[in-house]
N, C-alpha and C positions, 0 to 999 in steps of 0.2 A: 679692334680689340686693343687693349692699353696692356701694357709690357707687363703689368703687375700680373695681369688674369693669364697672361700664356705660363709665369714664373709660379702661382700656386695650385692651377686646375689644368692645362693643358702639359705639363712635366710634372713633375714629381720636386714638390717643393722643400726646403730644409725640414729638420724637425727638429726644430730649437724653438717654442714654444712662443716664445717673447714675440721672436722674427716673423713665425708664419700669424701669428694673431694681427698681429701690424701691418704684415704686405695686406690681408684680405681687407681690410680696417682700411685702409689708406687706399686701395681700389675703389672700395664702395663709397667713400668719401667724397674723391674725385668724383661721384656720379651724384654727390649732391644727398648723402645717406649722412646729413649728419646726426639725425637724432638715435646713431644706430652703435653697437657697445658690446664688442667679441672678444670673449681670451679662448686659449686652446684649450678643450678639454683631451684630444688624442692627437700626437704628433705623427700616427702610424697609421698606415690606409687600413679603413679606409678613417679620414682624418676627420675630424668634430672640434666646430668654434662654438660655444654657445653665449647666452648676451640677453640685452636689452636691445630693442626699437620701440623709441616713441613711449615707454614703459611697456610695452607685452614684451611677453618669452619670446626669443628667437634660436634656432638652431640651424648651421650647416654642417651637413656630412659629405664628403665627397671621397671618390676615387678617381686618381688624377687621369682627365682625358676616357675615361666611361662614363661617370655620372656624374649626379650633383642633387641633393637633397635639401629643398628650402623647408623648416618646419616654422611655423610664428600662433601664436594668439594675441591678440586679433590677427586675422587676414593682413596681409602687408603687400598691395599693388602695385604699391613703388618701388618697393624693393626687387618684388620680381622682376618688374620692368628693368631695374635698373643693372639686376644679375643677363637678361636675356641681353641686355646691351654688352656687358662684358663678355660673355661667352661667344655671342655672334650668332645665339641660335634660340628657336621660339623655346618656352618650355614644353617637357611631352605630355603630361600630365600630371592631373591635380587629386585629392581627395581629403574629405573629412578623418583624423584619424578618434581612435575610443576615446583620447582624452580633450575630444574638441578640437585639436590644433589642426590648421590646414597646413596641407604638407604639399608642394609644389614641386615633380622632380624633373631632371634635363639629362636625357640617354643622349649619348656621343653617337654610336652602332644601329641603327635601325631594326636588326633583328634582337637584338637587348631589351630596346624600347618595345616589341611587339612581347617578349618572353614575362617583360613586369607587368602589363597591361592585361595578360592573360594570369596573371597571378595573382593581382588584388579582385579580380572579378569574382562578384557572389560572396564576399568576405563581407561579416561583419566589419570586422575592425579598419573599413575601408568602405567608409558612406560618404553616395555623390560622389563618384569617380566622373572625371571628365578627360576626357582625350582632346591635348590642346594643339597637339601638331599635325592634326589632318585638316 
């Protein structure tokens, strides 16, 4: 794990806008994410980068050391890959949301991860769920 991902998602990272849009920026960077383009839209958990990759939409939301929420259109495999290398941990699951985007999330807590999985189930607005950590 690289010093930058323990400093914005496993603590509780500044929230001076500029800062935290450029640590995430410059982690994913380091992993080879250049075609990829985030400012902060919330400095306050839980916290929202949003952006370009490659030209589709992208968004992260997270809560530091619970979760982490990839949203993109198109799909983006690299990215995830390149988030699961940062974090150190698989993502837990995936699912289509109403407006097309794939949304990829990563539960810290195991019972967390079991409490969302039982949440989006049987939802519309949550087509082709897949459980990625079993």
């Amino acid at each position: 794990m690289t010093t930058s991902a323990l400093k914005w998602f496993y603590t509780v990272p500044e929230k001076r806008p500029y800062l935290l849009a450029e640590r995430v920026r410059n982690s994913l960077w380091e992993m080879r994410m250049g075609g990829l383009w985030l400012d902060a839209a919330s400095v306050e958990p839980h916290f929202t980068l949003t952006g370009i990759y490659h030209g589709g939409s992208v968004q992260l939301e997270w809560e530091p050391n619970r979760w982490l929420r990839l949203t993109a259109k198109p799909e983006a495999p690299a990215l995830v890959e390149a988030l699961r290398v940062l974090l150190l941990r698989k993502p837990t699951l995936t699912y289509t949301n109403k407006e097309g985007h794939i949304v990829t999330e990563w539960w810290v807590q195991v019972e967390d991860a079991a409490r969302r999985w039982q949440e989006i189930q049987g939802k519309l607005a949550f087509a082709h769920p897949r459980r990625l950590d079993q």
